[in-house]
PAKOL-130523 format. One line per field, with one value per residue (C-alpha): residue number from 1; residue in one letter; chain; x, y, z. Coordinates in steps of 0.1 Angstrom, whole numbers, plus 5000, padded with zeros to 4 digits. Example, Ala and Ser with C-alpha at 12.3 -4.5 7.8 and 13.67 -1.06 7.14 Angstrom:
% residues 2
nr: 1; 2
rest: A; S
kette: A; A
east: 5123; 5137
north: 4955; 4989
up: 5078; 5071
//
This chain:
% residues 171
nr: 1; 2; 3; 4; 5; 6; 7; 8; 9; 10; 11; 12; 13; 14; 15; 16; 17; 18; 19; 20; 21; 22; 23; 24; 25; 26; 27; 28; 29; 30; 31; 32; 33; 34; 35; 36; 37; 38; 39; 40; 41; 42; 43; 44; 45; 46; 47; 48; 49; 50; 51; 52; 53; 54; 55; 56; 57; 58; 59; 60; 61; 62; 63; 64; 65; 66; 67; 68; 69; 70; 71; 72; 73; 74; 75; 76; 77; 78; 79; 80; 81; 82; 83; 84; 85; 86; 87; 88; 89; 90; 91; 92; 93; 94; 95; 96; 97; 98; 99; 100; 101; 102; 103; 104; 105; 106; 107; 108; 109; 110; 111; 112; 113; 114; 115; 116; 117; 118; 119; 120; 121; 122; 123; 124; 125; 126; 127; 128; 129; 130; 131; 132; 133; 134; 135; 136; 137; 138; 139; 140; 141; 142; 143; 144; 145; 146; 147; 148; 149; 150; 151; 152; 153; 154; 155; 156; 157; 158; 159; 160; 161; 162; 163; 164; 165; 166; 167; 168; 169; 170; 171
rest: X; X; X; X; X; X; X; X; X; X; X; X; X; X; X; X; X; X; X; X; X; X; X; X; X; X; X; X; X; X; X; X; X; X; X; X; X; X; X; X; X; X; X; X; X; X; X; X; X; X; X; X; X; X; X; X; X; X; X; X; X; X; X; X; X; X; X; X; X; X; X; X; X; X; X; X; X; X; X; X; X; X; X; X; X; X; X; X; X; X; X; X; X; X; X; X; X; X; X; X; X; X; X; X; X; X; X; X; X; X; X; X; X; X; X; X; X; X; X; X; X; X; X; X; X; X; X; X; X; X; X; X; X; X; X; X; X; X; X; X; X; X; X; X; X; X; X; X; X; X; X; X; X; X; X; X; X; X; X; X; X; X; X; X; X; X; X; X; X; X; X
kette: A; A; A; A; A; A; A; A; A; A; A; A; A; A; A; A; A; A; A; A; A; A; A; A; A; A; A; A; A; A; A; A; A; A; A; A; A; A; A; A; A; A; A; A; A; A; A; A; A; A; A; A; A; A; A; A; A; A; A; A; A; A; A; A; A; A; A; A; A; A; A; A; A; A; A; A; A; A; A; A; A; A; A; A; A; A; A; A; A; A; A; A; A; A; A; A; A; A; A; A; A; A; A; A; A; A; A; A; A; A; A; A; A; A; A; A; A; A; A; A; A; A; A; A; A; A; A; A; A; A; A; A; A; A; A; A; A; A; A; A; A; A; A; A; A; A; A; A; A; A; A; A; A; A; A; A; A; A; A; A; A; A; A; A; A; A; A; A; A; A; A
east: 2762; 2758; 2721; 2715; 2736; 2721; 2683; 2692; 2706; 2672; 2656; 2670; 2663; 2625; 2623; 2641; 2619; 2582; 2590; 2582; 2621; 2609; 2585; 2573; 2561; 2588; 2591; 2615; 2634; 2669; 2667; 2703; 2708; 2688; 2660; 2657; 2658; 2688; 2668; 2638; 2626; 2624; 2666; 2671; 2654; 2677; 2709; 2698; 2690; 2727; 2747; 2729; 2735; 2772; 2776; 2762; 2785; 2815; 2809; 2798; 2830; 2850; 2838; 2831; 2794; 2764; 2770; 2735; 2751; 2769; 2748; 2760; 2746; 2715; 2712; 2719; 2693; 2667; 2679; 2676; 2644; 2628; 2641; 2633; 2597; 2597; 2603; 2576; 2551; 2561; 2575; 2551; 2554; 2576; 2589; 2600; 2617; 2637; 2646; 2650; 2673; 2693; 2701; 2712; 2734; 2747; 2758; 2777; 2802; 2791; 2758; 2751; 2727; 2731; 2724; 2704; 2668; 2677; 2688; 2660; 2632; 2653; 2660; 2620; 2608; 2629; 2618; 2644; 2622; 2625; 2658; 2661; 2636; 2654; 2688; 2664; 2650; 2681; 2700; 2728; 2757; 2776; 2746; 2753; 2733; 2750; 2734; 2698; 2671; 2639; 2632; 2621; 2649; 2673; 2656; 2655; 2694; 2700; 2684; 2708; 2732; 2730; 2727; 2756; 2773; 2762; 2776; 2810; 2807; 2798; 2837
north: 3716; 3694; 3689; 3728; 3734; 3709; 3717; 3754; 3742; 3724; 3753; 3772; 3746; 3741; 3785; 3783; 3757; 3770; 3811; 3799; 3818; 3809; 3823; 3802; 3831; 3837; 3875; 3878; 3912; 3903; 3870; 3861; 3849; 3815; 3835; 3823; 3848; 3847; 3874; 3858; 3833; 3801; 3806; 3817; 3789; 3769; 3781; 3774; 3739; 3735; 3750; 3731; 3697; 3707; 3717; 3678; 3665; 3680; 3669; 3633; 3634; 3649; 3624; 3594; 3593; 3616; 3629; 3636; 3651; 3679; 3713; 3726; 3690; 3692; 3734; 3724; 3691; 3715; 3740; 3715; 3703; 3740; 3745; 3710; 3719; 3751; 3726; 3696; 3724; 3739; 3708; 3705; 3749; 3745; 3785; 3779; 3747; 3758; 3784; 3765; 3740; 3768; 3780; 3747; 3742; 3776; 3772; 3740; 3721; 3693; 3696; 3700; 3700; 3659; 3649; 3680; 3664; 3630; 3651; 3673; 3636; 3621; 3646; 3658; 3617; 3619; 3625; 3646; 3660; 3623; 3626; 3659; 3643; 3613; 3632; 3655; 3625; 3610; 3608; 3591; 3614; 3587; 3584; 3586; 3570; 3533; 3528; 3544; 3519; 3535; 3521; 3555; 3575; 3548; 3551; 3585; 3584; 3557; 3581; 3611; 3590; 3579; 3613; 3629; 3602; 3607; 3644; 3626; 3614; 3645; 3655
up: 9434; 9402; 9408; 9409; 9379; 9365; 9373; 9360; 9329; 9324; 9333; 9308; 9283; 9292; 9286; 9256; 9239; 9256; 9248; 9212; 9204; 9172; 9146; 9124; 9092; 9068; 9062; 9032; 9025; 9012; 8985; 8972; 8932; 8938; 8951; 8988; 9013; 9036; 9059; 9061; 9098; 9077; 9066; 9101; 9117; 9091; 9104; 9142; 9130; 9112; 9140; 9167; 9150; 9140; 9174; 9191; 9163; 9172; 9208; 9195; 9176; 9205; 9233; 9212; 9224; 9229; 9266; 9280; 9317; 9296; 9299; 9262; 9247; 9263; 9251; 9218; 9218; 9232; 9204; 9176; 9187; 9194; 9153; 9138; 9152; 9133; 9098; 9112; 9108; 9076; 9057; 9031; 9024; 8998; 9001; 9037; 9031; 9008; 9028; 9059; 9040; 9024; 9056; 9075; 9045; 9052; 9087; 9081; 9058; 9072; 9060; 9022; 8998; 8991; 9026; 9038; 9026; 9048; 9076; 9077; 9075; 9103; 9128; 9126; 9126; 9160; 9193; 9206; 9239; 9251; 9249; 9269; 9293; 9300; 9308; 9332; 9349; 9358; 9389; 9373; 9367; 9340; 9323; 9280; 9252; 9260; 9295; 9287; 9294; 9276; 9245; 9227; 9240; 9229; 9195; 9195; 9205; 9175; 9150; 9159; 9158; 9128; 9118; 9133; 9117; 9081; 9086; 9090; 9058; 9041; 9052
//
């Protein structure tokens, strides 16, 4: 019964991140005092990113490691990679990072607008699919980022985190 949960939990993830949920124009019709738009897909996209990597920090925090058999880590990993996509392509449009920072530092205290710039370079330099693929490949029901063998997974694993980690500074 595991397996099929499991297998439609990955199913799940692999139409999430391949229905291309996101859009990557920014459309702005509502701008706040600073003059980013808290309407527009880039601020959106921003927020998704913030609550997905609260969301893997609060279980980090909660379980004292990154637990790759549970089903709501492995939504919000495909989540944060499907949104830290939508910034790889648009990091050097000025307008939509802006935006896109504005609204990660939105969704979360624990990310702010000292630590948002390193977050955004090191969650986009990882490779968060290998991650998601190596917790699909497995037939190991304890598996967790201390007994994962490949090396860019485990690297991939080391960079988030160091990430979610950082964001327990910012406390």
């Amino acid at each position: 019964m595991k397996k099929l949960s499991f297998v439609a939990v990955l199913t799940v993830i692999i139409l999430f991140v391949s229905c291309g949920t996101i859009n990557n124009g920014a459309t702005t019709s509502t701008t706040n005092t600073s003059g980013i738009s808290t309407t527009s897909q880039a601020y959106t996209s921003g927020r998704g990113f913030g609550t997905s990597l609260t969301a893997l920090y609060n279980s980090y925090k909660t379980a004292g490691k990154l637990n790759l058999n549970d089903a709501t880590n492995l939504l919000n990993l495909a989540s944060l990679a499907t949104y830290a996509s939508a910034i790889k392509g648009n990091a050097k449009n000025t307008t939509f990072y802006k935006e896109f920072a504005a609204g990660a530092v939105a969704s979360s205290n624990l990310i702010t607008t000292n630590n948002i710039a390193s977050i955004i370079s090191s969650v986009i330099n990882t490779d968060i699919n290998s991650i998601v693929n190596a917790a699909r490949s497995s037939n190991n029901t304890n598996t967790n980022t201390n007994t994962n063998t490949n090396s860019n997974t485990a690297a991939a694993v080391n960079t988030l985190t160091s990430v979610l980690n950082a964001m327990n500074n910012a406390k």
